[in-house]
N, C-alpha and C positions, 0 to 999 in steps of 0.2 A: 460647632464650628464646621464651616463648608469645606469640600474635597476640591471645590472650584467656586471660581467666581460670577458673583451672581449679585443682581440691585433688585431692590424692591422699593417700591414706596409705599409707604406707609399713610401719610397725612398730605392732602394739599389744603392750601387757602388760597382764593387768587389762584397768581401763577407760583406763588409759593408750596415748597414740597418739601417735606423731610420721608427720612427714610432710613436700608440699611446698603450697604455694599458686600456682600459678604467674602471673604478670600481662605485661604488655608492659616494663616498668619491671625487671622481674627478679623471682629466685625470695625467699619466705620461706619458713625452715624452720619448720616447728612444733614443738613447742612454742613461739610465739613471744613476746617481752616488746618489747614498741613503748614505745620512748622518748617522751616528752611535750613538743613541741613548740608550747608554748602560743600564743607571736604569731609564729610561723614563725622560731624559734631554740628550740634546747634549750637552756637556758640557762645561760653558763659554757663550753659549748663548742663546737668549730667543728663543721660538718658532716663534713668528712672524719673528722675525731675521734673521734664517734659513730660513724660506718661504722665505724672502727677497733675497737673495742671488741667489736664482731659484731652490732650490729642492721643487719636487714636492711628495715626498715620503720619511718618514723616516724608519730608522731598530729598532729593539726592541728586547735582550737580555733574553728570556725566563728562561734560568740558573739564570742570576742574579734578574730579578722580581719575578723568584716564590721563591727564596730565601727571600729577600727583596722588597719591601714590603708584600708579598706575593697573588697570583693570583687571590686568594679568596678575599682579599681584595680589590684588584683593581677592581674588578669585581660589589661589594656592590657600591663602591664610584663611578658606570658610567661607567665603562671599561678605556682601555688605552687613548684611543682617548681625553678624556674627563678629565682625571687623569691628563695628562701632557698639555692641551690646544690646541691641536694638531689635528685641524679637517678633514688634509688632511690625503692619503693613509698611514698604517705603515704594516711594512712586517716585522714579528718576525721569529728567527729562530728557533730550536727545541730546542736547550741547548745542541745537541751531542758534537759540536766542543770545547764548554768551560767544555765540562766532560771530553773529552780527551786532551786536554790542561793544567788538572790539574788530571794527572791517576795516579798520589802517592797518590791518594784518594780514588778509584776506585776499583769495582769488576763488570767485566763484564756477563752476559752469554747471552742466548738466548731469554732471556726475556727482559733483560735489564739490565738497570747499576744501582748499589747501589756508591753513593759516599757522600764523607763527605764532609758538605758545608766549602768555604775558610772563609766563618765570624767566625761563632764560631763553627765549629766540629760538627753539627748536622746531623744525619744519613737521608738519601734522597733516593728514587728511581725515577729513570725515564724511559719510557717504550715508543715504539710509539703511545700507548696508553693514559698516562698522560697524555704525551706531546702535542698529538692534545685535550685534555680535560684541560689543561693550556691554551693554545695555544685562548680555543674557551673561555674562562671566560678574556683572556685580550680583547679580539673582535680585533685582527687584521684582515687586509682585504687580507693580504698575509700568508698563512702560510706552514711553511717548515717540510716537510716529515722529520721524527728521523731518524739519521741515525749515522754509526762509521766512525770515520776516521781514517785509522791509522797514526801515527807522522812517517813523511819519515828519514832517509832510514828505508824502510821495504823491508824484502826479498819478491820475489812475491807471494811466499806460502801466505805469510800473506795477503796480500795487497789483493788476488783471495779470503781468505777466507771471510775476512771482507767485501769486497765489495758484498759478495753473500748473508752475515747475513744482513747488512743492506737492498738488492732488497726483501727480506722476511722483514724486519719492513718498507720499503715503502708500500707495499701491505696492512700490518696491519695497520700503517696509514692513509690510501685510506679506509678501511671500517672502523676506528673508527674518521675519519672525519666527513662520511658522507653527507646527502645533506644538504648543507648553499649556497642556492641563495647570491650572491653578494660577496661572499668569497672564494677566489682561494688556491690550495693546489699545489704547486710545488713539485716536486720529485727530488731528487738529485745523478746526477751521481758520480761514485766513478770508481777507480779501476786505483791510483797511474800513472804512466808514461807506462803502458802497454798499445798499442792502441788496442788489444784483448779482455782485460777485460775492457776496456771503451765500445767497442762495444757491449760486452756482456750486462754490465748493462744500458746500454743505451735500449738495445731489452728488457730487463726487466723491464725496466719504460714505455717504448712504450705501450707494452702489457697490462699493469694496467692501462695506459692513468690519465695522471695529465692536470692541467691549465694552468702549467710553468714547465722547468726545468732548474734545475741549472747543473752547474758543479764545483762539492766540491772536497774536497782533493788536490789541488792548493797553492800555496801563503805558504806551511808549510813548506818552507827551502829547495825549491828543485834546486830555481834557477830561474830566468827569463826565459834563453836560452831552460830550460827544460820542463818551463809551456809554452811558446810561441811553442816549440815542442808537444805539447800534444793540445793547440789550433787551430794548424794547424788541427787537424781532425776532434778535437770530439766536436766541434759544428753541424757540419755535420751529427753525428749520431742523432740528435733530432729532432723534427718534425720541419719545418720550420713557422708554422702557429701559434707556440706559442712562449713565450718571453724565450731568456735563460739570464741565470743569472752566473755569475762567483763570487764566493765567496771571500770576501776576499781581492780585489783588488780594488785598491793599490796605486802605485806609478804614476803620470801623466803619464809617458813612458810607464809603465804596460795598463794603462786605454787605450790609445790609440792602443797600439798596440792588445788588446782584441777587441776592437770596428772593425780593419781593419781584425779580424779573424771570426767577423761574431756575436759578443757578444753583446746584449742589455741591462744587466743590472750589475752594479757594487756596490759593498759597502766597508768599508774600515773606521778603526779608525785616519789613519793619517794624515787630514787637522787637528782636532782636537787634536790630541796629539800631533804631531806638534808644532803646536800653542801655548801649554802651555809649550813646552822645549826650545823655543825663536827660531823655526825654521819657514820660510815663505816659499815658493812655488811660485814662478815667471815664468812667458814663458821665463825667463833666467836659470830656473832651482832653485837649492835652494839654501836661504842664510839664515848664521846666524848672529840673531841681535845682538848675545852676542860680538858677534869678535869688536875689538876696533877700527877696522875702520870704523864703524859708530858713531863712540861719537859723531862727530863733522859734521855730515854728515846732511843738510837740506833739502836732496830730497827723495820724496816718494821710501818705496820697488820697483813699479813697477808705474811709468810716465805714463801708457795706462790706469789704473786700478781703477774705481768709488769705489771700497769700501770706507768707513767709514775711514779706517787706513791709505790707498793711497791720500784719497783726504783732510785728517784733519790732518795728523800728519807725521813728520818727522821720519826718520832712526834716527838721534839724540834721539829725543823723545821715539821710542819703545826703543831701546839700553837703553835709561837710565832707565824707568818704569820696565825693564826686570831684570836690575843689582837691580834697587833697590825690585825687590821680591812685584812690586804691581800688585792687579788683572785686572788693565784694559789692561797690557799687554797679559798676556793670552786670553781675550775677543777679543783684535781688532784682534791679531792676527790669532785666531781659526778663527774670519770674515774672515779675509783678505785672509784665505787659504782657506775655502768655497765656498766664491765669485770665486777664479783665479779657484777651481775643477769644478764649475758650469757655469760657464766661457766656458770652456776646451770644458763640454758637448755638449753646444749651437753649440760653432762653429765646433763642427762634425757633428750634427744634420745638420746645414745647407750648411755644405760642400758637405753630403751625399746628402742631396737632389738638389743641384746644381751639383751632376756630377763630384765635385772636391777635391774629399777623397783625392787622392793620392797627391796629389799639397799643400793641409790643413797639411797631414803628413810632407813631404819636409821640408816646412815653419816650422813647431814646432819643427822639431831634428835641424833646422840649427839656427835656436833662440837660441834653451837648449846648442845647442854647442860654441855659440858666449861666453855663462857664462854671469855674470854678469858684472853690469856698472864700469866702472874702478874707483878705488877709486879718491877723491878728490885730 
């Protein structure tokens, strides 16, 4: 286990790459998919649970912890790690994207954002200043540069200004981080469906030099066709020696096709949320348990699949536990959709490194397009 953070790669195909990230906390593989750990619980399951499944790293919601419970407190009680039982890597973001997600609350300027929290109306700023001083009392081992995003459609005006306010609070980020052995500071590209202004702040983040970078402003309603458009380039603007990260994402079709564009790190609320709206995730694509041709139905979601829910219980069974409004349905199911996303991971990782991305790909769009098993 490393004294510091550090990436290698390991395998490429393509622009595809797996690899290691290495921290004090333990290793993550890449391709990685980070479970969503919004108020410091994935939700529906334990920690060990998670581990179980094969994530090697979870996310952590800076908006909603220093809201709730708050930073300072988590901080007294042993930091994040320690708070939620959770001894492996977590990567918090800044709190930008859930400030702009909720801007009928909102006053922005140069300094930063004043908004009113969604619990009870209580006035807040955040600054990329706080935010890596939040950021360092939760003790995550990843943490994300503040930055704006704007909610697309934006005209480019906008989209060229805010990306250029934000490469000015990555910068401020970068010196109000400072030096933390073992603790990495990603930087996040911005600048909408333009490959100009992606280039640009891409040379922006270059120049201040981070540990990781991501690429944000994605996944906000643009479209597949036009984030896979904007993936075709601009992982390419990033240093190759360090992990990138795509925000946000997403869907198994989405994770894969980020992974074949050169991307190694992923996060995303919907194995989870999912799971509790009675929605599963199959290499047939997705089903819902509510539909009534499972009542009567005694075979597993998915026949290939060791989880918990595939190997102990029936479609009948979740269908009924899901009508009747009990909590183990949301539990197996959030499993069952963690295992198949961590699943998904593995076999890229070792498609990539056997040479046979492209063949792994093939095999997974003609699965999701067979659809699911025909009813009884």
């Amino acid at each position: 286990m490393s004294d510091r953070f550090e990436f290698s790669v390991s395998a490429t195909d393509g622009r595809a790459r797996s690899g290691t990230i290495r921290t004090p906390r333990g290793d993550i593989r890449t391709p990685a998919f980070m479970p969503v750990g919004t108020a410091a619980t994935v939700k529906a399951m334990l920690p060990e649970s998670v581990r179980a499944t094969g994530a090697d790293i979870l996310l952590g919601n800076t908006y909603h912890l220093m809201l709730r419970p708050g930073a300072e407190r988590v901080a007294r009680l042993g930091g994040l790690h320690r708070f939620m039982n959770w001894d492996r890597p977590i990567l918090t973001d800044s709190g930008g994207f859930q400030v702009m997600s909720l801007s009928s609350l909102r006053k922005l300027t140069e300094e930063g954002v004043t908004f009113a929290s969604h619990i009870d109306g209580s006035k807040h700023f955040l600054s990329p200043e706080t935010s890596m001083e939040i950021q360092r009392q939760l003790g995550s081992d990843i943490v994300m540069a503040f930055d704006e995003c704007p909610a697309l459609p934006a005209s480019e005006a906008e989209v060229a200004a805010s990306m250029r306010m934000s490469m000015r609070w990555a910068q401020r980020s970068r010196d109000a981080f400072g030096d933390r052995p073992g603790h990495a500071l990603f930087g996040i590209m911005q600048g909408g469906v333009t490959r100009e202004l992606r280039e640009e702040s891409a040379e922006a983040l270059r120049a201040i030099g981070f540990d990781g970078y991501a690429i944000g402003g994605l996944a906000v309603g643009e479209g597949q066709e036009a984030m896979f458009g904007v993936l075709d380039y601009a992982p390419g603007f990033l240093p190759e020696d360090k992990p990138r990260y795509l925000m946000g994402v997403g869907k198994p079709d989405d994770i894969v096709g980020a992974v074949l564009r050169g991307v190694d790190m992923m996060d995303c609320v919907l194995p989870s949320r999912s799971g509790r709206t009675g929605q599963a995730w199959t290499r047939r694509g997705q089903l819902n348990i509510k539909n009534a041709r499972h009542a009567d139905d005694p075979r597993p979601l998915d026949e290939a699949c060791t989880c918990p829910a595939c190997t102990g219980y029936s479609r009948a069974y979740l269908h009924h536990v899901f009508r009747a409004g009990e909590m183990i349905s949301g539990m197996l199911l959030t499993w069952h959709n963690l295992h198949y996303f961590q699943e998904l991971m593995q076999g890229m990782r070792d498609a990539i490194a056997a040479g046979r991305f492209q063949d792994f790909v093939a095999e997974f769009e003609a699965q999701r397009a067979g659809g699911d098993i025909a009813p009884l």
